[in-house]
N, C-alpha and C positions, 0 to 999 in steps of 0.2 A: 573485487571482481564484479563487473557487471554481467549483469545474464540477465536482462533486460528491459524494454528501453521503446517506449510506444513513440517517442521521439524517432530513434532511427529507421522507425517503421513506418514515420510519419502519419500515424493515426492515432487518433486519442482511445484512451480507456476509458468507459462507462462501465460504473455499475452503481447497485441499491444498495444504501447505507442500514444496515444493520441486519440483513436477512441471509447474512454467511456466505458472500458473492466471494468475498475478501477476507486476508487475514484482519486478526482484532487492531492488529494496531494499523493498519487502515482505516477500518471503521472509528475506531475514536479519535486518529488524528484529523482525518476528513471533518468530521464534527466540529473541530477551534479552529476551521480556515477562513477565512473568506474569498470572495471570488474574484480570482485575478491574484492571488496568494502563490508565493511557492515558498515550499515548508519543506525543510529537513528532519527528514525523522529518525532515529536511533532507536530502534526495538528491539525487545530483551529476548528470548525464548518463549517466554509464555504467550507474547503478545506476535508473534511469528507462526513458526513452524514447532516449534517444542521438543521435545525428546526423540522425535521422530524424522527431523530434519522432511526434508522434499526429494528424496533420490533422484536422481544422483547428481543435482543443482546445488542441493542448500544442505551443509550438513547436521546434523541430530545435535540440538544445542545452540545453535548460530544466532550472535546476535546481526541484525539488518539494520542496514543503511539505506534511507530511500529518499529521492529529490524527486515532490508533486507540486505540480502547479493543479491548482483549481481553475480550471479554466471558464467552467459554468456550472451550476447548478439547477435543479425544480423542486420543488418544494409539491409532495401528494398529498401530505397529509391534507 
C-alpha cells in the first residue's frame, strides 16, 4: 500500500538527520547513501512506527517498505 509519495506531489522531502525529524530507519538508512542514490529500505517495527503503528495509515507492528533517492545533501557540522 503506498500512502505516500513526495514524487506524486512533486516536491522533495527535506529534513535533519538525527534530530527525530524522521523515523530511525530513515535516519540510519539516510547515513549509507550517497548522493544521487536510490535505496530500498525494509524496516522492522522497531525502526518504524513500533507497537503503536501511526493511526490510522500504518498499523501497530508494520514492517515498511520505502524507495529514497538522495537527491542532495549539506553537510553543518
Amino acid at each position: 500500500m503506498l500512502f505516500d509519495s513526495s514524487r506524486e506531489r512533486g516536491r522533495t522531502f527535506e529534513f535533519k538527520v538525527g534530530v527525530g525529524q524522521v523515523i530511525r530507519g530513515w535516519d540510519e538508512g539516510i547515513k549509507k547513501m550517497s548522493k544521487g542514490q536510490i535505496a530500498r529500505l525494509e524496516l522492522p517495527p522497531s525502526y518504524g512506527y513500533g507497537e503503536h503503528g501511526y493511526p490510522p495509515i500504518i498499523p501497530p507492528h508494520a514492517t515498511l517498505y520505502y524507495e529514497i533517492e538522495l537527491l542532495t545533501f549539506c553537510n553543518t557540522t
